[in-house]
C-alpha positions in Angstrom: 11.2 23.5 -45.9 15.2 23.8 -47.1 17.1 21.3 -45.5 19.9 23.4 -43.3 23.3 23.1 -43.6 23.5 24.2 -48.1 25.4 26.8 -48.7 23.5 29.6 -50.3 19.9 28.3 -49.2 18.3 31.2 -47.1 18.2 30.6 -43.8 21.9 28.8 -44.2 24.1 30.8 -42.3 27.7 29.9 -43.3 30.4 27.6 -41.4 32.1 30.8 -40.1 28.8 31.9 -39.1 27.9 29.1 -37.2 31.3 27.9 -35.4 31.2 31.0 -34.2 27.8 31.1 -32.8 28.8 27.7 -31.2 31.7 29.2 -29.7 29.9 32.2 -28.4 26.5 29.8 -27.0 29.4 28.6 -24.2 29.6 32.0 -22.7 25.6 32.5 -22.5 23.1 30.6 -20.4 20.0 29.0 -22.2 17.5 30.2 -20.0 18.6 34.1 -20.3 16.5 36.2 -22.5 17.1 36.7 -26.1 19.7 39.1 -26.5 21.2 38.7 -22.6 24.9 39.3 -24.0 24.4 42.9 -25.4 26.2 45.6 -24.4 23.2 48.0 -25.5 24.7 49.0 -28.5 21.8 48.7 -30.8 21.0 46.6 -33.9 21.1 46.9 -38.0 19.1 44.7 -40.2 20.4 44.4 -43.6 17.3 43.3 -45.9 19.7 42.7 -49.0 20.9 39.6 -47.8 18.1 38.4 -45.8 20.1 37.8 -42.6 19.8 40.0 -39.8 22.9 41.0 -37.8 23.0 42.5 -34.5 26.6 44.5 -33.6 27.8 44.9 -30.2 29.5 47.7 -28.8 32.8 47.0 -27.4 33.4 43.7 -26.6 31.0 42.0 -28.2 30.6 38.7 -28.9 26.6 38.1 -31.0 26.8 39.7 -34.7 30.6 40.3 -34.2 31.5 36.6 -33.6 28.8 35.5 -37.0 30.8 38.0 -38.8 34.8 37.2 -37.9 34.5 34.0 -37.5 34.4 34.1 -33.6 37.5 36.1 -33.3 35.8 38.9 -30.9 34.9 35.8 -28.3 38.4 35.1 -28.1 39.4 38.7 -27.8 36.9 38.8 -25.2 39.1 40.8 -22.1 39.3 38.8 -18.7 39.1 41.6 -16.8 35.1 42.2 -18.2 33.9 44.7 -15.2 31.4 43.0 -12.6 28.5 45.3 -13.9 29.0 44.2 -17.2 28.8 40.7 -16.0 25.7 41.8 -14.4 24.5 43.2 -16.9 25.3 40.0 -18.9 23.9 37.7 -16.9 27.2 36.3 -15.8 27.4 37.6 -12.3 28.1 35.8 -8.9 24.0 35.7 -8.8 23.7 31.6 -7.8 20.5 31.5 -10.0 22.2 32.5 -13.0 24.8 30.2 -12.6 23.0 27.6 -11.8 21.2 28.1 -15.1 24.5 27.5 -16.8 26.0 29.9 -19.9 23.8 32.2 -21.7 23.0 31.2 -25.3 23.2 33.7 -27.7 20.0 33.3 -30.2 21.5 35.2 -33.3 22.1 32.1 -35.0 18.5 31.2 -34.9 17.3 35.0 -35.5 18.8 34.7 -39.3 17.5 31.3 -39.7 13.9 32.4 -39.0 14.4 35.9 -40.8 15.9 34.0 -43.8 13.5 30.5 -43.7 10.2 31.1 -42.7 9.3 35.1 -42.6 5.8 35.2 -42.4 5.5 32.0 -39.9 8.2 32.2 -37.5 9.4 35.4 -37.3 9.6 37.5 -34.1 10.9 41.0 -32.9 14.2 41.3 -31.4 13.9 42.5 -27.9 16.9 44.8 -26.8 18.2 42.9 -23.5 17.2 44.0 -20.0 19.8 43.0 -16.8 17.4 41.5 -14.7 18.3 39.3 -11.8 15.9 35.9 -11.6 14.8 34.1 -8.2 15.4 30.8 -7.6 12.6 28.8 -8.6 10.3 27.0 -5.8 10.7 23.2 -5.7 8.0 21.1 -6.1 5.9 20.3 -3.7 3.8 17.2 -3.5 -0.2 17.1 -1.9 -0.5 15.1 1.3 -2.0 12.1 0.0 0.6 11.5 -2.7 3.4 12.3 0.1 1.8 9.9 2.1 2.3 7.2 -0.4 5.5 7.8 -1.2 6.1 7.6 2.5 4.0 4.1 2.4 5.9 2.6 -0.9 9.3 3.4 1.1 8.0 1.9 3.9 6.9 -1.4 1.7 9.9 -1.5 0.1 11.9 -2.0 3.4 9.3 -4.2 5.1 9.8 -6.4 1.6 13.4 -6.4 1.3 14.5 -9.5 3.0 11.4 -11.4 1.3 11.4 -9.9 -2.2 14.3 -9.9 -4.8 15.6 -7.0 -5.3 14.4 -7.1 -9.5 11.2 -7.0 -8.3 11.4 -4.0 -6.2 13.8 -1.9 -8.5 10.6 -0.4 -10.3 9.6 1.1 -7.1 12.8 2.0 -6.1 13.1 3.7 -9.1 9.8 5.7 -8.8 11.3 6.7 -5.3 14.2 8.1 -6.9 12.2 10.0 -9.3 10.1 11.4 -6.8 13.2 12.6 -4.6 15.0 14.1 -7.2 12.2 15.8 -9.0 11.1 17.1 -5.3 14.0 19.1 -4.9 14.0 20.8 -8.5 11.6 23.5 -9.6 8.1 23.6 -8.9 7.4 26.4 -11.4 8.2 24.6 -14.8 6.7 21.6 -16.5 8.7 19.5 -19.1 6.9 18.2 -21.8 8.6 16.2 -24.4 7.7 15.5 -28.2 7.7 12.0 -29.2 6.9 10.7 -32.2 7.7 8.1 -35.3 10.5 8.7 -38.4 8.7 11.4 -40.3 5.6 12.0 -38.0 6.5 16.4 -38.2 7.1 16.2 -34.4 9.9 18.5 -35.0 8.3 21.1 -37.0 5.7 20.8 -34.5 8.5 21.7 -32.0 9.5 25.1 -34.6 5.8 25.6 -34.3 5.3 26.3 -30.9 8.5 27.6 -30.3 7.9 30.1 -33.0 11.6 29.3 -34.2 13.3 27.3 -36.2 15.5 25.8 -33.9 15.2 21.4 -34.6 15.9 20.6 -37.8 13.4 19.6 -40.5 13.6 17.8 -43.4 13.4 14.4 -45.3 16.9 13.5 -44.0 15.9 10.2 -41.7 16.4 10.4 -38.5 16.6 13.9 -38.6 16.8 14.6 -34.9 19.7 12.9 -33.1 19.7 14.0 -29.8 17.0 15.9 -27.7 16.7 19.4 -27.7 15.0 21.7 -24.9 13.8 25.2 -25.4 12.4 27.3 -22.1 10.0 30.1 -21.9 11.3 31.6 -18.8 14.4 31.2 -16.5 15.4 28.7 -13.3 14.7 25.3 -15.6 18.7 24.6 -16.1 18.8 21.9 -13.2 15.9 20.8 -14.4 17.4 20.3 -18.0 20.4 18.6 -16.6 18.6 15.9 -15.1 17.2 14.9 -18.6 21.3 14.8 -19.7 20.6 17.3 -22.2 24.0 19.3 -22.4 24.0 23.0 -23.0 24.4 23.3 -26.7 21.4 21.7 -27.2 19.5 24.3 -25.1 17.2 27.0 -26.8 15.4 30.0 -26.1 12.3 30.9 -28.3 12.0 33.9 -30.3 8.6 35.4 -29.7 6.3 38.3 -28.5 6.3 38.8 -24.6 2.1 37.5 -25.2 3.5 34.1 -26.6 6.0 33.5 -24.2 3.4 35.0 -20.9 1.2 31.6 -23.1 3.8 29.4 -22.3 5.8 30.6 -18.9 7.4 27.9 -16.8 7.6 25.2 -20.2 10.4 23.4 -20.9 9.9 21.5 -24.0 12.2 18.8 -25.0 12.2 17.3 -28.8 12.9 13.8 -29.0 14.6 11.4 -31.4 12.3 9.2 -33.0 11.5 5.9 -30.9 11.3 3.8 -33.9 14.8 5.4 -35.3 17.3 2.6 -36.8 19.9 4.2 -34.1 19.8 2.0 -30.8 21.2 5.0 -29.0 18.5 7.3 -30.3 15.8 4.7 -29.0 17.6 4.4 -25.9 18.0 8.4 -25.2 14.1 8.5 -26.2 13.2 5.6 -23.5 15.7 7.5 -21.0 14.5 10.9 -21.3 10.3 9.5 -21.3 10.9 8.0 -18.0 12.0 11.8 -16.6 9.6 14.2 -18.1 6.5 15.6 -16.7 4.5 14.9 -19.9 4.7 14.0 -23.0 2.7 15.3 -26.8 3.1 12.2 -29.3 2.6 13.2 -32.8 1.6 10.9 -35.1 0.7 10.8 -38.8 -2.1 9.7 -41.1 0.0 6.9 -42.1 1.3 5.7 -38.6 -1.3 6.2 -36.3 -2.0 2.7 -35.7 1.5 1.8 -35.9 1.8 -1.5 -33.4 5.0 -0.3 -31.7 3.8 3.0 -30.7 0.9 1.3 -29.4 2.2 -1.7 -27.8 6.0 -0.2 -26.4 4.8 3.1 -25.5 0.8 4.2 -25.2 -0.5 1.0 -23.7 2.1 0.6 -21.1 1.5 4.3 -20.2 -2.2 4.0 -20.2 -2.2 5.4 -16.4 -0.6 8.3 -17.6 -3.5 9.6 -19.7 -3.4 12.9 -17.6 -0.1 13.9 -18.8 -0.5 12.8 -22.3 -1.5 14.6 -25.4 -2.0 13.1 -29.0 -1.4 15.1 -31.8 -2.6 14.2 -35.4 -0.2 16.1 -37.4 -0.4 16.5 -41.2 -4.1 17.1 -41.5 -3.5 18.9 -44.4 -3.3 15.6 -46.4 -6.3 14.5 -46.0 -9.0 15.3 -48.6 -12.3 16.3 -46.8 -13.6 14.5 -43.9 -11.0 12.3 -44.0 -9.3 14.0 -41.1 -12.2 13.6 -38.8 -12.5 9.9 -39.8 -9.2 9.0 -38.8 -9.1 11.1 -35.5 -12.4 8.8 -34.6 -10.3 5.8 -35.6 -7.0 7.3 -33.3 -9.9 7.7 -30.6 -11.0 4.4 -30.7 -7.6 3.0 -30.6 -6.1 5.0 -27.6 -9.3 3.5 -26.1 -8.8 -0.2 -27.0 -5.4 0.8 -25.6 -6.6 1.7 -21.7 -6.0 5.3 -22.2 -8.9 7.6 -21.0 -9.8 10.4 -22.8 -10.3 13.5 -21.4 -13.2 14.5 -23.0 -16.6 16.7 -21.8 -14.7 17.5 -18.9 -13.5 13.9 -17.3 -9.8 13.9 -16.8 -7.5 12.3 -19.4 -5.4 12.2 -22.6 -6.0 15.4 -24.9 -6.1 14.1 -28.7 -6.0 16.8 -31.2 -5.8 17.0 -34.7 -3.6 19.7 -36.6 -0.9 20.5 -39.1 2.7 22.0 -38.2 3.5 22.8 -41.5 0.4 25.4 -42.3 -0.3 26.1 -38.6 -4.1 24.9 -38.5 -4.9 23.9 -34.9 -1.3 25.0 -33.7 -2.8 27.8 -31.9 -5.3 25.3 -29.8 -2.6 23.2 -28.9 -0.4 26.1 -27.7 -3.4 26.9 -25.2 -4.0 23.4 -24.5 -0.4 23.8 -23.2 -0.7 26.7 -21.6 -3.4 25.9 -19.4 -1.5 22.9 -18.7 1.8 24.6 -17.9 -0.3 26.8 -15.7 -1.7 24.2 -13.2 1.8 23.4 -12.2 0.4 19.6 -11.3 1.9 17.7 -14.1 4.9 16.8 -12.5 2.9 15.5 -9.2 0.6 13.7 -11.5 3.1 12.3 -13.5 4.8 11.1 -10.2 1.4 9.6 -8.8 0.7 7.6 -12.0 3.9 6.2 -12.1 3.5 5.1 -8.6 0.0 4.0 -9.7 2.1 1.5 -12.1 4.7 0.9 -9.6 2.3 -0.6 -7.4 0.3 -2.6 -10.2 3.3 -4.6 -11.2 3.6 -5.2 -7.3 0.2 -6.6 -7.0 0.9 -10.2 -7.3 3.4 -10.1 -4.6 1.2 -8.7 -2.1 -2.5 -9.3 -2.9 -4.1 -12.4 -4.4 -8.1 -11.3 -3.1 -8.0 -14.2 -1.3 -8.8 -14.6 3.0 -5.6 -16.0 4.1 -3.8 -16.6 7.9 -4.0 -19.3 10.4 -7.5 -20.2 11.7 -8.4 -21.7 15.0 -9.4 -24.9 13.8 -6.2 -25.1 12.0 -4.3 -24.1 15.4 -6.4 -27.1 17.9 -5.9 -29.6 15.1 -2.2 -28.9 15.1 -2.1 -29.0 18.7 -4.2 -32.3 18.4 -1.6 -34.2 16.1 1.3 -32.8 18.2 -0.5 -34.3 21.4 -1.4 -37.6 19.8 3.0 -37.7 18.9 3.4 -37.8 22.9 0.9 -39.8 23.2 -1.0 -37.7 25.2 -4.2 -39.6 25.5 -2.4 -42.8 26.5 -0.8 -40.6 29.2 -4.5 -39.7 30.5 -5.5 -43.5 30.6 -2.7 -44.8 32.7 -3.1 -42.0 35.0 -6.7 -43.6 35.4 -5.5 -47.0 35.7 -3.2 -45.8 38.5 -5.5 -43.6 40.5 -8.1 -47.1 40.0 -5.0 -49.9 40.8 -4.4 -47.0 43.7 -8.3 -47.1 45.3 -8.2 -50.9 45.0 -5.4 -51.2 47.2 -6.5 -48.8 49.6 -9.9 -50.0 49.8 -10.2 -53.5 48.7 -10.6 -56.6 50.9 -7.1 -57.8 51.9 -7.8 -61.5 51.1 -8.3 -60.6 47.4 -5.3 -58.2 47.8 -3.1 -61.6 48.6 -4.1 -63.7 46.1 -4.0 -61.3 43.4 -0.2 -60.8 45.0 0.5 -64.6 45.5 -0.6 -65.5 41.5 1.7 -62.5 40.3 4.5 -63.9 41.6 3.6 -67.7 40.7 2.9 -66.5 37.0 5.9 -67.2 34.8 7.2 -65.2 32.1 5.9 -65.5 28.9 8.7 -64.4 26.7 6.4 -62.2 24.3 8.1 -59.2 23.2 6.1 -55.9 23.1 4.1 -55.1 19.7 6.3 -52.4 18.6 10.1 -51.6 20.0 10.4 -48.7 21.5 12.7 -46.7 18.3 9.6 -47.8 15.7 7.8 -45.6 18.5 9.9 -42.8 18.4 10.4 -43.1 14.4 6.6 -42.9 14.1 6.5 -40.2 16.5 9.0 -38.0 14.5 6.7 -39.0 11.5 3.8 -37.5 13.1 5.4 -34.5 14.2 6.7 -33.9 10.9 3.8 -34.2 9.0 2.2 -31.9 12.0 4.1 -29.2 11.2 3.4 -29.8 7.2 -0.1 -29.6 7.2 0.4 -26.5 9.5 2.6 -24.3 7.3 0.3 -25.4 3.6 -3.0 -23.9 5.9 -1.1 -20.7 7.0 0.3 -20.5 3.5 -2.8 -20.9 1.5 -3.4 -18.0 0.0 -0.8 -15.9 -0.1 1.5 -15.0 -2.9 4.3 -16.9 -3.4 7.1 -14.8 -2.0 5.4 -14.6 1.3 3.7 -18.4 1.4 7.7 -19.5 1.2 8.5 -17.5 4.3 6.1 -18.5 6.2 6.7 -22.4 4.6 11.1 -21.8 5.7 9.6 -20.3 9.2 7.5 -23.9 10.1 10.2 -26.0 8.9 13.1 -24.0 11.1 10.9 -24.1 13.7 10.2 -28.0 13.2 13.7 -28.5 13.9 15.0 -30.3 17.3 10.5 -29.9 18.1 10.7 -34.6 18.3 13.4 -34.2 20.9 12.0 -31.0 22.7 8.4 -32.6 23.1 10.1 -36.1 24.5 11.9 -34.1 26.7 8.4 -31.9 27.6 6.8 -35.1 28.0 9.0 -36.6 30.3 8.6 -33.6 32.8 4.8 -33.5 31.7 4.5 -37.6 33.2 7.3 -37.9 35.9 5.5 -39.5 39.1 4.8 -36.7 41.8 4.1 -39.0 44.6 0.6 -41.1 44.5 -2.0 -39.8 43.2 -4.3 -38.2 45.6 -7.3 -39.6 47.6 -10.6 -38.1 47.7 -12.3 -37.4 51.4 -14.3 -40.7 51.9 -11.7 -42.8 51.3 -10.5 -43.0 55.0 -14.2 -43.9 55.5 -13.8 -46.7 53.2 -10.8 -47.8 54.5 -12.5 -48.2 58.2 -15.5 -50.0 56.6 -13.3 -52.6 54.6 -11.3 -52.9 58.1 -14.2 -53.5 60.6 -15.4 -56.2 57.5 -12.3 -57.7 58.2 -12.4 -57.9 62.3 -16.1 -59.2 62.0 -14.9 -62.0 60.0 -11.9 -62.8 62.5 -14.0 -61.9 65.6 -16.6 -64.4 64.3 -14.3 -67.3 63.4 -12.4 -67.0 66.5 -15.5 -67.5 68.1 -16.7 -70.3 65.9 -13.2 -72.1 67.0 -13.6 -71.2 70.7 -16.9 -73.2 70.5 -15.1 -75.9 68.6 -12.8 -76.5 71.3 -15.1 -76.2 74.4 -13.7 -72.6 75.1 -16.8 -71.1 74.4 -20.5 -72.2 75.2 -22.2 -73.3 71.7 -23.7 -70.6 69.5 -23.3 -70.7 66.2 -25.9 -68.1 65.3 -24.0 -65.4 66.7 -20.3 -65.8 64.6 -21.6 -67.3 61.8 -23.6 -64.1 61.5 -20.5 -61.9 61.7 -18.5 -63.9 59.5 -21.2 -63.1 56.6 -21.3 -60.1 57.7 -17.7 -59.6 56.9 -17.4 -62.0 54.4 -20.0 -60.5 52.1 -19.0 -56.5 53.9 -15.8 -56.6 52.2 -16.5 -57.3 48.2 -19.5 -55.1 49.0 -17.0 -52.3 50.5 -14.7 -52.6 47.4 -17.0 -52.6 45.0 -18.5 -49.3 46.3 -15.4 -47.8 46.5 -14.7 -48.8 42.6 -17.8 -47.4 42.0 -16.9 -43.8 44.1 -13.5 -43.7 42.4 -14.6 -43.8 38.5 -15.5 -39.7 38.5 -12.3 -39.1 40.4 -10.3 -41.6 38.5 -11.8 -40.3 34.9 -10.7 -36.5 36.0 -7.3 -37.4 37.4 -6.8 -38.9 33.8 -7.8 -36.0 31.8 -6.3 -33.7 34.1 -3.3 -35.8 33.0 -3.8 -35.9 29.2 -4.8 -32.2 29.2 -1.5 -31.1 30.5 0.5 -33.0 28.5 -1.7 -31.7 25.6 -1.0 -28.1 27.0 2.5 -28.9 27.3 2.8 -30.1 23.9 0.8 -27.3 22.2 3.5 -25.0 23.9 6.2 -26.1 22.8 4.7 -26.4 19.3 3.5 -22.7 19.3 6.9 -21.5 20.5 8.8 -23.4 18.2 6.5 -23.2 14.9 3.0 -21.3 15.4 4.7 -17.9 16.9 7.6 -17.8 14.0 4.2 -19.0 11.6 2.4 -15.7 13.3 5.0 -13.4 12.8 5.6 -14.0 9.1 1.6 -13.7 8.6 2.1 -10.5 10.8 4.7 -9.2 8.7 2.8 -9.8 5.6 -0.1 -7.9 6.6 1.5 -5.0 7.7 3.4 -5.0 4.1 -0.6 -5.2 3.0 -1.5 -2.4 4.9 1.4 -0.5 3.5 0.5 -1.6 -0.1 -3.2 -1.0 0.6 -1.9 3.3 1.5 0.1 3.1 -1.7 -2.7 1.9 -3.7 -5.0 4.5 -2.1 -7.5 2.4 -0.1 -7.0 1.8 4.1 -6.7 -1.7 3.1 -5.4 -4.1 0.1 -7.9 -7.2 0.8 -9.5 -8.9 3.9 -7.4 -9.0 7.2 -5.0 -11.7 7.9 -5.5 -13.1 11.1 
């Protein structure tokens, strides 16, 4: 093919020519029909030239402008009459000019008419004013609106525990989703991507029938994407991709071809491994935004490692919306081109990409040649069964959110159990009891309610000398084991640790964002807990009064009594006989001074006996409501703040699990 642009060449038209059809293209919208801007003059072909020119009537600004050097678009009058607008294309109609200026396709008439005759060419159709509808927007399924809905909902659960790098993927597929929502529902873009001198441009010509991207072996050719619709209402659709309007075409074809291809907007890229950063960068900005994409690669670049590596593997969940075309076929000798479509098979396979072969879903490989036109025609149906679906664009959307959520996985799933377990939950109320020294608590209550029985029922001689040696027995001057601020350091040790131990159970097993949350939550909570639990404790111990007394004690009290009144009525009696009071009997007192002598250790020791159960419950009663007391304040101040990060986490799980397409992303946090 001629490189464009030398004077002379056939399908050159001249630098008049072509400012002028640049100057007319901003008065005409890319998405009206070829030949919009006629007045409905008629047409001349002059075959001695090989250029076709199409005159207006008055006015006119298509064969006039090639010819004068754009000097009928500036005569153009202002005060062009609304049906001629109309009739134009350039009415108040919103759909029109939403779809921006008509383009005038004359340029690209003589190109193909002069170029390629027998390949490209296509009939002039004489204009028609005809108003177009506003397209539908898209509109997604239930199950992918439901998680988008979900993914919005992660992403504000996740905010205050996720950086905001990590989420801008899925903000980003959000945005996408949004604005491709509101735009039409009726077109697909597909863009053609491809490596410096893969023929992805005359692949573009091909299927668009003409010769509208440049071609040749001038590297990089293409510098800027191109778009070329088959039918209106595509222009907001275009200017979400950045392309501006004088890079927007209209095909040249028969009303069969472009009924193929209705609702297409394809978009020719630069090449991604161009020398130009910016072309790279427009190629990597424009992939992330169309519905689908055709690669084209070459029998020498097939396997190329940055195609494979930057592009194709990364977008492995994408297989649905991805064709890949073998172009120049007609280089190879034989079988050859079968043997290296195997080989581009096996590759997109060691790749991730599923093929979409005896009738699974996935990529469409094809094998063809641009510049003779073999398999051109089956990739032209390909895409028009394609374009006919209308499901690209939802598909596109639910494989990047597919992606979205796989870079997301480590944040939120690690297919481990993980929460708080009750063993975890007693033991931490265990170590937090043993810091106030609950058990200790339990045994002096015992003591007491013992020292308490003893003195209610014990024999009161006893009673005295116990009395009479403590206050004989002198001071020793032994200071206690441990002073009482090593106590209360050691209980702020234990307490500490406690809450440690605590927080590493709760946050084994969850990813690392969500095990430091719940890690910050134990130690704010850990705060002021030493001085709330003395403070607990002291309420928990303060002395209510004497412990109480179970029913037989006033019986034991009577019994150690009356021991006591034998033994005085029988040594009274014993002295009465001494001193001649009493006539001499010694049987009788002595026997009631035994009897009370050995009644009253008898008494006691029954009543010790009797107030062990009681004593032992009194005590544990005790030490379990210090114990209760303590685990209280340890679950308000470090297991509910524990719970409701863990909470929080598996609601962000269940949200993650709807965006990944299951009810649930693991086993349940408890």
């Amino acid at each position: 093919m001629s490189t464009p642009g030398t004077p002379g060449t056939p399908g050159t038209p001249s630098t008049t020519s072509t400012t002028s059809a640049e100057n007319a293209s901003e008065n005409r919208s890319e998405n009206g029909p070829p030949g919009a801007a006629r007045s409905g003059a008629g047409s001349r072909t002059d075959t001695e030239g090989g250029t076709t020119d199409t005159e207006e009537a008055e006015g006119g600004v298509g064969g006039n402008a090639a010819r004068n050097g754009g000097a009928a678009g500036r005569d153009t009058p202002q005060d062009t009459s609304e049906a001629e607008l109309r009739a134009r294309g350039e009415g108040d109609d919103p759909a029109r000019a939403e779809d921006g200026p008509v383009w005038d396709d004359g340029l690209i008439a003589r190109r193909v008419a002069e170029g390629a005759p027998g390949r490209y060419q296509a009939p002039l159709v004489e204009a028609k004013a005809a108003v177009s509808a506003v397209p539908a927007p898209l509109a997604y399924d239930g199950p992918l609106r439901s998680r988008l809905d979900a993914l919005r909902e992660l992403v504000g659960l996740s905010r205050a525990r996720l950086d905001s790098r990590t989420l801008a993927e899925a903000g980003r597929v959000l945005d996408e989703a949004a604005a491709r929502r509101k735009l039409s529902g009726e077109h697909t873009v597909v863009a053609i991507a491809g490596a410096t001198g893969s023929g992805k441009s005359q692949l573009f010509n091909a299927l668009a029938g003409v010769a509208i991207s440049e071609t040749g072996v001038r590297r990089p050719t293409t510098s800027a994407p191109i778009a070329c619709t088959w039918s209106d209402g595509a222009a907001t659709l275009i200017d979400r991709l950045g392309i501006p309007g004088r890079l927007r075409r209209r095909p040249l074809q028969s009303a069969e071809a472009e009924a193929q291809l209705r609702g297409l907007v394809l978009v020719d890229l630069p090449d991604h491994d161009s020398a130009a950063v910016q072309h790279r960068e427009q190629v990597d900005r424009v992939l992330a935004l169309v519905d689908a994409v055709i690669w084209v690669v070459d029998p020498e670049k097939y396997a190329d490692a940055v195609l494979h590596e930057r592009y194709l593997r990364p977008l492995a969940g994408h297989a649905e919306v991805t064709f890949v075309v073998l172009n120049q076929v007609d280089r190879l000798p034989g079988e050859a081109a079968d043997q290296v479509l195997d080989d581009l098979r096996r590759l997109l396979d060691e790749d991730g990409i599923a093929l979409g072969e005896y009738g699974e879903p996935g990529a469409t490989v094809l094998s063809l040649s641009a510049l003779t036109g073999a398999g051109v025609p089956e990739l032209r149906e390909c895409l028009g069964q394609f374009v006919a679906e209308h499901g690209a664009a939802a598909r596109r959307i639910s494989a990047d959110l597919d992606a979205a959520a796989a870079r997301l996985r480590p944040v939120y799933a690690t297919g481990r159990r993980v929460g708080l377990s009750e063993e975890a939950r007693d033991e931490f109320a265990d170590r937090l009891a043993d810091a106030v020294g609950a058990v200790a608590t339990g045994e002096a209550a015992e003591r007491a309610w013992r020292r308490n029985a003893n003195r209610a029922c014990g024999t009161p001689w006893l009673r005295l000398w116990r009395w009479y040696l403590e206050r004989r027995e002198p001071p020793t001057g032994r200071l206690p084991v441990r002073a009482p601020a090593d106590e209360e350091a050691t209980a702020r040790q234990r307490v500490e640790q406690a809450v440690r131990t605590v927080a590493d159970r709760a946050a084994y097993g969850l990813p690392a964002p969500w095990a430091q949350a719940v890690r910050e939550a134990a130690v704010r909570g850990a705060q002021g807990l030493p001085e709330a639990l003395d403070h607990m404790a002291a309420r928990a111990t303060a002395p209510a009064g004497r412990p109480p007394r179970p029913g037989w004690w006033p019986v034991a009290v009577l019994a150690q009594a009356a021991m006591t009144i034998l033994q005085v009525i029988g040594g009274l009696w014993l002295v009465g006989q001494i001193i001649g009071v009493m006539s001499p009997n010694l049987g009788v007192p002595v026997l009631l001074m035994v009897s009370g002598i050995v009644g009253g250790p008898v008494v006691e020791w029954g009543s010790r006996m009797a107030a062990r159960g009681p004593a032992r419950r009194y005590g544990l009663e005790a030490e379990r409501r210090l114990r209760e007391a303590a685990a209280g304040c340890g679950r308000a101040r470090v297991l509910d703040p524990v719970a409701a990060e863990l909470l929080r986490y598996r609601e962000v799980r269940e949200q993650y699990g709807r965006v990944m397409g299951t009810a649930t992303a693991g086993t349940p946090v408890r």
